[in-house]
Backbone bond lengths (Angstrom), bond angles and torsions (degrees), N, CA, C in turn:
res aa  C-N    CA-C-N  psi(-1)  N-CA   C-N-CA  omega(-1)  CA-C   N-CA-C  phi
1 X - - - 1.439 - - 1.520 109.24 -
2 X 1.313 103.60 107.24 2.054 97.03 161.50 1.511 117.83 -97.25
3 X 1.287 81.04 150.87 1.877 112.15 176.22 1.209 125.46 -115.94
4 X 1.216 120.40 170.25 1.140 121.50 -166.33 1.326 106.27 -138.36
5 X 1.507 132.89 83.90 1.195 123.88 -179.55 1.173 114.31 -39.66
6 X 1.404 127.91 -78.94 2.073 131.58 -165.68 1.412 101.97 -54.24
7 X 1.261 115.59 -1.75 1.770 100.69 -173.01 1.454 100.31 -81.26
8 X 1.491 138.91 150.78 1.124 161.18 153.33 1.969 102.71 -52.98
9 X 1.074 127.91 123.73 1.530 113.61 -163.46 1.124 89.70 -94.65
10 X 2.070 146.61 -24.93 0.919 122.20 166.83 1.359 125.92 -122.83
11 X 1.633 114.21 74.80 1.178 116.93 179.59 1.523 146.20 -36.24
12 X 1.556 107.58 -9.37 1.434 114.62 178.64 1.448 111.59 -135.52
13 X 1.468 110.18 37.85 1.391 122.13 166.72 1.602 108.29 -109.80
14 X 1.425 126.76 114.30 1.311 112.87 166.95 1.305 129.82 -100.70
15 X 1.333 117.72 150.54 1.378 98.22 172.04 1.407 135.72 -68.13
16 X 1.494 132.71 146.92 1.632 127.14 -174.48 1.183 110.67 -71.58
17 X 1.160 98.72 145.39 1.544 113.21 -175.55 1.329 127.21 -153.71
18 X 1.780 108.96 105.06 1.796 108.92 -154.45 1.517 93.93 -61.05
19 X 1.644 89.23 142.72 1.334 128.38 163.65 1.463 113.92 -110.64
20 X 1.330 110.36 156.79 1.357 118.00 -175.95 1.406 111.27 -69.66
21 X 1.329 151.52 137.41 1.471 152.68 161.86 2.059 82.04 81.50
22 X 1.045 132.94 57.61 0.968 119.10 165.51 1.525 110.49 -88.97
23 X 1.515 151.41 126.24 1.223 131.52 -169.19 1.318 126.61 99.06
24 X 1.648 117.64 -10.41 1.412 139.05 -169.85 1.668 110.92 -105.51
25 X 1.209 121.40 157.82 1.719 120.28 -153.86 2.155 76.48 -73.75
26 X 1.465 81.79 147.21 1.818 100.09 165.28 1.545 119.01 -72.53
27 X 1.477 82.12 -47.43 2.089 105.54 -173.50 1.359 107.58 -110.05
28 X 1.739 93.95 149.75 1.624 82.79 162.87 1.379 123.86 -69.28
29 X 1.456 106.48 -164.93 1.434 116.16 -160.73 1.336 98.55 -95.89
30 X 1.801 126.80 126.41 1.379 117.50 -163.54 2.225 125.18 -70.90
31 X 1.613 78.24 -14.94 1.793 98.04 171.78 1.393 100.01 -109.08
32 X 1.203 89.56 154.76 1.710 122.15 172.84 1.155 98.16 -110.59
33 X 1.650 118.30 105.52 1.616 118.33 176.88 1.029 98.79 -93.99
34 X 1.460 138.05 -21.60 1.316 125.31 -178.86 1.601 110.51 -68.09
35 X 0.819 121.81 -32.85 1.244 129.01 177.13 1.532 112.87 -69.49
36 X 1.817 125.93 -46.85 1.138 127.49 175.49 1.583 116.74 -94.92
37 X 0.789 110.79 -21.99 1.567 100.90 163.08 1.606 129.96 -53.34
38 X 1.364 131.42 -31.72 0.919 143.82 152.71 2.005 111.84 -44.86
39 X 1.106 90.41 -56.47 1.486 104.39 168.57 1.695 136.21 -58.86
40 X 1.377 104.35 -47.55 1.874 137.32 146.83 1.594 93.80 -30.05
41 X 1.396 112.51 -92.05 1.297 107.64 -175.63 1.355 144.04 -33.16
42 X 1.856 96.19 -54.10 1.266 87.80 179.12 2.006 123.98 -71.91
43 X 1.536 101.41 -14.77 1.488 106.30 -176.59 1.711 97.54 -82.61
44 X 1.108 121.78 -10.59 1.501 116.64 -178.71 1.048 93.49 -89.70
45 X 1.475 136.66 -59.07 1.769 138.87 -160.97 2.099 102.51 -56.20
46 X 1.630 102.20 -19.18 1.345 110.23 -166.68 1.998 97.43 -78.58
47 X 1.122 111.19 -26.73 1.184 97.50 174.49 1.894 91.21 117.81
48 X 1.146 109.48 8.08 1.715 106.56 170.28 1.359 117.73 -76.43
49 X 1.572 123.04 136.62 1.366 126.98 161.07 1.760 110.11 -46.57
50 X 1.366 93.55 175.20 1.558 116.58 159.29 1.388 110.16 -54.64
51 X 0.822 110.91 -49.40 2.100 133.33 -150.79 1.999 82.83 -69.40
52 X 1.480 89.01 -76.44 1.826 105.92 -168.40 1.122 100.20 -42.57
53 X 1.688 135.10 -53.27 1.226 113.20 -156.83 1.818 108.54 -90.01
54 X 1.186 126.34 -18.50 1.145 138.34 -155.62 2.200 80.90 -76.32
55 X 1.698 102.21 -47.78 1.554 109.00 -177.98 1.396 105.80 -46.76
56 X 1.224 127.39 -58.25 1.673 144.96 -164.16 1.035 110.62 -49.33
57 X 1.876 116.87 -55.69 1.175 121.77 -179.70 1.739 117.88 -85.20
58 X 1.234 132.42 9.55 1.137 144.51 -155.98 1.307 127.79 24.67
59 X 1.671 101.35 66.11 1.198 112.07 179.59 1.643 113.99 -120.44
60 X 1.371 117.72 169.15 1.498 106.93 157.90 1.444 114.30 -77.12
61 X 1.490 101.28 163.93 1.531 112.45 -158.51 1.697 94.83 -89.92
62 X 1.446 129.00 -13.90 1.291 120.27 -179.53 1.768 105.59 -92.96
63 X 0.826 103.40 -7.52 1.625 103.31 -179.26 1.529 96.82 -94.59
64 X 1.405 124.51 -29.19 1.790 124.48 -156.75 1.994 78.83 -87.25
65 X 1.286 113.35 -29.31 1.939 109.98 -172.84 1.663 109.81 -75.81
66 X 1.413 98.88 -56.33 2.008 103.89 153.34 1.214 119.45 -25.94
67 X 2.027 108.77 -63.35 1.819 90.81 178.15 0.988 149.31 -54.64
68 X 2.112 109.56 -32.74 0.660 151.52 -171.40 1.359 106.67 -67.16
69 X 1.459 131.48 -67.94 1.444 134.18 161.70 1.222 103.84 -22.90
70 X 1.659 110.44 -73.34 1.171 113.74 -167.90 2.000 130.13 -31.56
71 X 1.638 85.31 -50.72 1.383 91.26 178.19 1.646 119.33 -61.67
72 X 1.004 92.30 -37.05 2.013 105.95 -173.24 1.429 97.89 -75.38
73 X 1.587 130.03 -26.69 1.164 112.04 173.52 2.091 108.36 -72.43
74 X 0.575 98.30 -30.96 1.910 121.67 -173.77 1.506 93.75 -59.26
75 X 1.561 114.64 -60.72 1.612 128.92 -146.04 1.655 89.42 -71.07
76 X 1.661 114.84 -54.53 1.548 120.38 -165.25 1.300 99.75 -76.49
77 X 1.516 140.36 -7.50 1.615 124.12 162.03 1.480 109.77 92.24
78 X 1.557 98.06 12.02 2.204 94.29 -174.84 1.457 99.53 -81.23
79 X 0.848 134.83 -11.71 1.522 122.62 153.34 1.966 125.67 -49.76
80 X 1.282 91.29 -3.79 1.878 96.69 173.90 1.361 97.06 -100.47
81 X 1.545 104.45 137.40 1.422 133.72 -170.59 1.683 96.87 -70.18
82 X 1.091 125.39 143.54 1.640 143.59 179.89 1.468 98.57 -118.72
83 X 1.315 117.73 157.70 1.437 115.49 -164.05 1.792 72.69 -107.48
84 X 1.547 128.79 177.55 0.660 176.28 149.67 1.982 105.20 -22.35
85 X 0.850 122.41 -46.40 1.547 132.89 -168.73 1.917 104.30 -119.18
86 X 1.131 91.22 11.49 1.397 108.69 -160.28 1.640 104.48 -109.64
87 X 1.584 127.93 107.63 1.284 129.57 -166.33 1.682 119.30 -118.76
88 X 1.107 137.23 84.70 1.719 118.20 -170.77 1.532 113.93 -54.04
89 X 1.354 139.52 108.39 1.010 151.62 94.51 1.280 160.63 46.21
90 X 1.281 140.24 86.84 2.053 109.40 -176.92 2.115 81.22 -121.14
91 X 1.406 90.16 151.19 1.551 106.31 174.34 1.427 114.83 -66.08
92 X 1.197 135.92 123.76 1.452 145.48 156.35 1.777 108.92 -51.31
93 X 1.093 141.92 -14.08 1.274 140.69 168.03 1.223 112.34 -114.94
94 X 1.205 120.81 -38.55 1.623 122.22 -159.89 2.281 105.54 -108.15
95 X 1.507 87.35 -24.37 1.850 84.42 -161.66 1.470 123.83 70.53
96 X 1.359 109.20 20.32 1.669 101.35 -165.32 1.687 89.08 -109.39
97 X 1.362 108.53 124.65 1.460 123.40 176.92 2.065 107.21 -44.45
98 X 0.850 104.85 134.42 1.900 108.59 176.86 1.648 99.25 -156.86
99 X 1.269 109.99 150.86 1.413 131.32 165.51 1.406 112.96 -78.64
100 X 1.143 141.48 104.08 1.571 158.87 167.81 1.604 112.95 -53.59
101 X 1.247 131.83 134.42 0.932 140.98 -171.45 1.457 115.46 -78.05
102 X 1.715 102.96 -35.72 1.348 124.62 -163.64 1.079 116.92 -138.17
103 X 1.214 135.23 171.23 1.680 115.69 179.18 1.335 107.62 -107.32
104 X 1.440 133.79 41.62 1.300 135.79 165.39 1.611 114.34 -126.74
105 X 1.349 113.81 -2.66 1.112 127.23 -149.12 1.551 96.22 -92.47
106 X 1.594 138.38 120.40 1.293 130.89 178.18 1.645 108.18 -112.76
107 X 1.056 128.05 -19.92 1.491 122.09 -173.04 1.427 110.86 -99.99
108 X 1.293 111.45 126.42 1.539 127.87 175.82 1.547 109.27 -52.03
109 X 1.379 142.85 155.53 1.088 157.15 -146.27 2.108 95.28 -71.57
110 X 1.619 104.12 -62.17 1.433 85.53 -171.51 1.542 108.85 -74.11
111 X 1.250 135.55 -16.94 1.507 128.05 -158.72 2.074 90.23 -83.37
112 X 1.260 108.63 -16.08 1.605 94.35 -170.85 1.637 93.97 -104.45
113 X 1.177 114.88 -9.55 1.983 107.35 173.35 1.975 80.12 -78.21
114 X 1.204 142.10 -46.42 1.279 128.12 -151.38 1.411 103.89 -73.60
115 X 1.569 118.73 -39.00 1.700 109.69 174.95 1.453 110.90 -101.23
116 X 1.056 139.58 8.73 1.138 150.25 172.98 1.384 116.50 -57.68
């Protein structure tokens, strides 16, 4: 077997090296939601399925369910960081959504000053 000491053994491996926007979309985004979202709504507020409206707008129906998440994740605010001891909530008396202090804790702030 020959070798080649000075040779590099893997000549077409380079090393990484951050680049700027490394990790960031290449292309744009192939929908314009700003444009269809306005539209989403009103065919959803009309009483259209997933299926119908995803048809209308000529989209697939798993991408029209994606947006959809998407938005409700956006609309309900779970994108805000919770500390650690920190649990979101719905009230056992009242139903009114609250952030919990603790994770045993079920009554929203006024329903536990009321039996408290």
């Amino acid at each position: 077997m020959h070798t080649q000491p000075d040779r590099d053994p893997a000549p077409c491996i380079r090393a990484a090296s951050p680049r700027p926007g490394a990790g960031r979309r290449t292309r744009p985004p192939r929908i314009d939601w700003s444009r269809l979202d306005p539209e989403v709504a009103r065919l959803r507020a009309g009483g259209l399925s997933n299926r119908e409206t995803a048809r209308r707008l000529n989209l697939n129906v798993k991408t029209m369910e994606t947006r959809l998440r998407h938005l409700r994740l956006h609309r309900a605010g779970t994108h805000a960081t919770l500390r650690t001891d920190e649990v979101r909530r719905t009230c056992l008396n009242c139903d009114a959504p609250f952030i919990a202090d603790g994770r045993f804790l079920r009554l929203c702030p006024t329903c536990r000053t009321m039996f408290g």
